[in-house]
C-alpha atoms as an extended CHARMM CRD file, in Angstrom:
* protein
*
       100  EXT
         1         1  UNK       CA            -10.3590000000      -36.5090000000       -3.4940000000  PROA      1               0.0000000000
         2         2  UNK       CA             -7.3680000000      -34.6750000000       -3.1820000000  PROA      2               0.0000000000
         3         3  UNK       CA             -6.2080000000      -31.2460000000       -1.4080000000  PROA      3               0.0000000000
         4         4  UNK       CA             -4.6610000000      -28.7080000000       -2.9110000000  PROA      4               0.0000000000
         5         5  UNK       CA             -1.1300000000      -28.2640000000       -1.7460000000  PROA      5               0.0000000000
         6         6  UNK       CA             -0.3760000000      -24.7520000000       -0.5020000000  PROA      6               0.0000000000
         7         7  UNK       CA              1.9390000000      -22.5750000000       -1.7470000000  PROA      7               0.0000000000
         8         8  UNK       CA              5.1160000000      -21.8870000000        0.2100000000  PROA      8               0.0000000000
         9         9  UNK       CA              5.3050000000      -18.2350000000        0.7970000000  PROA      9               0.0000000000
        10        10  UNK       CA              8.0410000000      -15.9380000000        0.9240000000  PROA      10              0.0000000000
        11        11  UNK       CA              8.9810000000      -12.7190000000        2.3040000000  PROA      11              0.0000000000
        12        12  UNK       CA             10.9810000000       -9.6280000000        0.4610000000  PROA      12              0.0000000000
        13        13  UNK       CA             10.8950000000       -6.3830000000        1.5690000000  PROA      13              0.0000000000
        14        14  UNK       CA              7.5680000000       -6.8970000000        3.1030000000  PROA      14              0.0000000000
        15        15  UNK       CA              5.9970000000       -8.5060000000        0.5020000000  PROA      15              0.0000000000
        16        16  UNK       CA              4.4910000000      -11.8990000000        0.2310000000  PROA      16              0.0000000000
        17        17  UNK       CA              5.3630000000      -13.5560000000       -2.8880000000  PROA      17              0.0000000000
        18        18  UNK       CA              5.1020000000      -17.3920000000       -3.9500000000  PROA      18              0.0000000000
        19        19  UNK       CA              7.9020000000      -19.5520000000       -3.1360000000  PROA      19              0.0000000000
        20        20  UNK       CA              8.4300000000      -20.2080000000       -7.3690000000  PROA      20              0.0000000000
        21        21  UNK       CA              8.9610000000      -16.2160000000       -8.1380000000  PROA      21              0.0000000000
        22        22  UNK       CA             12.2900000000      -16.2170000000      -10.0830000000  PROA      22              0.0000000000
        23        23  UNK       CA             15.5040000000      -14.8730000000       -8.5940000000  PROA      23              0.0000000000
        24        24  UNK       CA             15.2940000000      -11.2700000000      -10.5590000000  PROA      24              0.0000000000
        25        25  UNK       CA             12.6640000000       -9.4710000000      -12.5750000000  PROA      25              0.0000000000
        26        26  UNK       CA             14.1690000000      -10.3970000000      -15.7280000000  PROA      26              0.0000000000
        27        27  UNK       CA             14.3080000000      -14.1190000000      -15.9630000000  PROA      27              0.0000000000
        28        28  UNK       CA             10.4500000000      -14.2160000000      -15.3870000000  PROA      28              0.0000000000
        29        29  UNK       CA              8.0150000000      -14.9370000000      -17.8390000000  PROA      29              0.0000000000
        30        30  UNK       CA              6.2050000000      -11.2750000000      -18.1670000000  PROA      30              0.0000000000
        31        31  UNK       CA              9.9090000000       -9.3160000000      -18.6990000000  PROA      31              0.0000000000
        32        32  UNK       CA              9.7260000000       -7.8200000000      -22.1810000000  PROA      32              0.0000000000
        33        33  UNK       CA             12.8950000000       -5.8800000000      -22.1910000000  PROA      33              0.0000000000
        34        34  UNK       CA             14.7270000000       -3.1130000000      -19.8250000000  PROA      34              0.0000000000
        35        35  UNK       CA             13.5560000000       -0.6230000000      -21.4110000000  PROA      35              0.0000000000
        36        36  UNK       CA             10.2710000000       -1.8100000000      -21.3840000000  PROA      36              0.0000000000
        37        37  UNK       CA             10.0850000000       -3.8060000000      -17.8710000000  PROA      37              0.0000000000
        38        38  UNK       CA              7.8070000000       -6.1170000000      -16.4980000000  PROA      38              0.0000000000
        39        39  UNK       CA              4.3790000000       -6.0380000000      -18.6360000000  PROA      39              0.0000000000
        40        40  UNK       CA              2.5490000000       -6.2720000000      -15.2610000000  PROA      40              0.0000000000
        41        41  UNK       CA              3.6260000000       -4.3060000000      -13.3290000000  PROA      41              0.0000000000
        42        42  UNK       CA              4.9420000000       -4.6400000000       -9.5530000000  PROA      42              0.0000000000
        43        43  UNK       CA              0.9280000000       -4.0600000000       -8.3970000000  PROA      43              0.0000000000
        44        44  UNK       CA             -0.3240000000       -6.5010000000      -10.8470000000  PROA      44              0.0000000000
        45        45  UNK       CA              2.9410000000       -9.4350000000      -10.1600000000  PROA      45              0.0000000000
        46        46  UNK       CA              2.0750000000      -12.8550000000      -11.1750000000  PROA      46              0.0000000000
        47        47  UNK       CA              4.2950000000      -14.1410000000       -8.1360000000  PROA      47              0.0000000000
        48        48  UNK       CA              2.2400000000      -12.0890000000       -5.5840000000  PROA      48              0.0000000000
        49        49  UNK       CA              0.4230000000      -14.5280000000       -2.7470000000  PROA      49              0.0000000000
        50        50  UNK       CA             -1.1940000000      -10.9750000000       -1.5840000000  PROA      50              0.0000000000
        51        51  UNK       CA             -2.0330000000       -7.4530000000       -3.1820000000  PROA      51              0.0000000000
        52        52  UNK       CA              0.0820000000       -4.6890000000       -1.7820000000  PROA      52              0.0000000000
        53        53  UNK       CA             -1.6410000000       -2.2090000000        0.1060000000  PROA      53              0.0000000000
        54        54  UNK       CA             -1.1250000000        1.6980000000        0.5610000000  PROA      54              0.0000000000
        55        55  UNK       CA             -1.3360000000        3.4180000000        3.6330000000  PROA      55              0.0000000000
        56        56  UNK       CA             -4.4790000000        4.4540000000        2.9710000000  PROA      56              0.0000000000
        57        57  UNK       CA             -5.5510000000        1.2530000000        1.9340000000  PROA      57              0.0000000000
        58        58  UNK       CA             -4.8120000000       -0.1500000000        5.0980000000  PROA      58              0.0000000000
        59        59  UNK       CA             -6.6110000000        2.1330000000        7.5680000000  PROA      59              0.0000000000
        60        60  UNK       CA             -9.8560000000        1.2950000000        5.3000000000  PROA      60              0.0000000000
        61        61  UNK       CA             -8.8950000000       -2.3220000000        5.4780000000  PROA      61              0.0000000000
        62        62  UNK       CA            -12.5640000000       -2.9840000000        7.5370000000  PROA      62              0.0000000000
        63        63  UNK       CA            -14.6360000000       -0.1480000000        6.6710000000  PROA      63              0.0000000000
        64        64  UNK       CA            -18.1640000000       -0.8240000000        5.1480000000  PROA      64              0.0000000000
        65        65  UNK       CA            -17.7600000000        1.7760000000        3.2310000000  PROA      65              0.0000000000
        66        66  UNK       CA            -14.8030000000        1.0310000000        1.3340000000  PROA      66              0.0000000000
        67        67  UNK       CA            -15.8050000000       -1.1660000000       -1.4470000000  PROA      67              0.0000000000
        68        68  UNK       CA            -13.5840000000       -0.7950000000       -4.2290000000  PROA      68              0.0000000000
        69        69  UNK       CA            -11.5950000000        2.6490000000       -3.4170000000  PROA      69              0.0000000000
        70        70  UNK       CA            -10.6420000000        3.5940000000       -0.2350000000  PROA      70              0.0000000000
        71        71  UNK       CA            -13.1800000000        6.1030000000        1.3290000000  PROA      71              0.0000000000
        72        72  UNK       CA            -13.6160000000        9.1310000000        3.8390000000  PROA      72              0.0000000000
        73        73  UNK       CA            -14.1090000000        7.3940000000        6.7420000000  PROA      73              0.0000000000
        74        74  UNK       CA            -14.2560000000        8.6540000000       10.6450000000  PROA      74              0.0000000000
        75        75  UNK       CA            -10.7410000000        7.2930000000       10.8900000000  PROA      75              0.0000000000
        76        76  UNK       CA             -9.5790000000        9.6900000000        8.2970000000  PROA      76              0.0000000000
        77        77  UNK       CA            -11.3900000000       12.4500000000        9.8690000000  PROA      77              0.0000000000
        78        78  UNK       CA            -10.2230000000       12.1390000000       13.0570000000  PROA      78              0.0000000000
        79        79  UNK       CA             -6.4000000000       12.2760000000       11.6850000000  PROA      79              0.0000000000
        80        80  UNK       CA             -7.6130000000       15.5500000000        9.4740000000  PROA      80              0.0000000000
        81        81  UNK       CA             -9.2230000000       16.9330000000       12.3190000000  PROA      81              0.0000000000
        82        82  UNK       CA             -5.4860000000       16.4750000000       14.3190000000  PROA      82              0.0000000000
        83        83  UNK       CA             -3.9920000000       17.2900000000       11.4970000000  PROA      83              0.0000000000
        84        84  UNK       CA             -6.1360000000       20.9410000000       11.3220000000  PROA      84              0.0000000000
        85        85  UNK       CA             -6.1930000000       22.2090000000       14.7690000000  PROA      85              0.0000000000
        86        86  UNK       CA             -1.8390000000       21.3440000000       14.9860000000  PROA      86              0.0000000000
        87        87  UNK       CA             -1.9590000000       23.5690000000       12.1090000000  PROA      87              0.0000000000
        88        88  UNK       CA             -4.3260000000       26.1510000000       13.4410000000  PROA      88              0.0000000000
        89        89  UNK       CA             -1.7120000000       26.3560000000       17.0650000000  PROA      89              0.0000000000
        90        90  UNK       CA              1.0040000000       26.4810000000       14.4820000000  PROA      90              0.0000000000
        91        91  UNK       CA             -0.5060000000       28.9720000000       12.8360000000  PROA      91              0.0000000000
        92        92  UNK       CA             -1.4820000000       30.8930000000       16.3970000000  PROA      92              0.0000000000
        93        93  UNK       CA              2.2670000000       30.6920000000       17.6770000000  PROA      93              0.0000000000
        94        94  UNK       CA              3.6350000000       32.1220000000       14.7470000000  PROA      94              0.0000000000
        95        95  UNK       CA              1.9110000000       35.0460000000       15.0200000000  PROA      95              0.0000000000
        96        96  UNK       CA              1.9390000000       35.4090000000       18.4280000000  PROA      96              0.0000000000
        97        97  UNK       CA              5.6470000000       35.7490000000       18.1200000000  PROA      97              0.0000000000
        98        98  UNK       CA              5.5340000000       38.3290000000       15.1950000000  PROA      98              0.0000000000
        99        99  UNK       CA              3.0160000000       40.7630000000       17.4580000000  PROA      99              0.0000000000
       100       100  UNK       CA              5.0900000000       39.8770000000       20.4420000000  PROA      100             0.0000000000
């Protein structure tokens, strides 16, 4: 029986990638041309040891909800609901100083 050795992980710009990922882009395996780039893409990397997450991505991180595609969860409506009245004061200030 014999364990799996783990891959050593490092760290560029934030992102987790396997020890093994080439110095550049274009000496890996997937680079079809500079015009053309990686046939991946930077999402899709074969050297990734995690998927990148968006923003958005992140806040749904441990919703239920969120299977697949990020959803509309209370998290997101509290920020719209910040988002709205700022907006509405904004809104009131403005044209409090035009009448006044």
């Amino acid at each position: 029986m014999s364990k799996k050795a783990k891959r050593k992980i490092i760290l560029i710009d934030g992102i987790r990638y396997y020890a093994d990922r080439p110095d550049t882009c274009r000496k890996c395996f997937f680079w079809k041309n500079r015009k053309v780039g990686c046939i991946l893409g930077k999402q899709n990397c074969y050297y990734l040891a995690e998927a990148v997450m968006t923003a958005q991505e992140k806040k749904c991180e441990g919703c239920c909800y969120a299977k697949g595609q990020p959803c509309v969860s209370a998290v997101c409506y509290q920020e719209l609901d910040v988002w709205l009245r700022a907006t509405r004061i904004n809104r009131a200030q403005r044209e409090g100083a035009a009448n006044g």
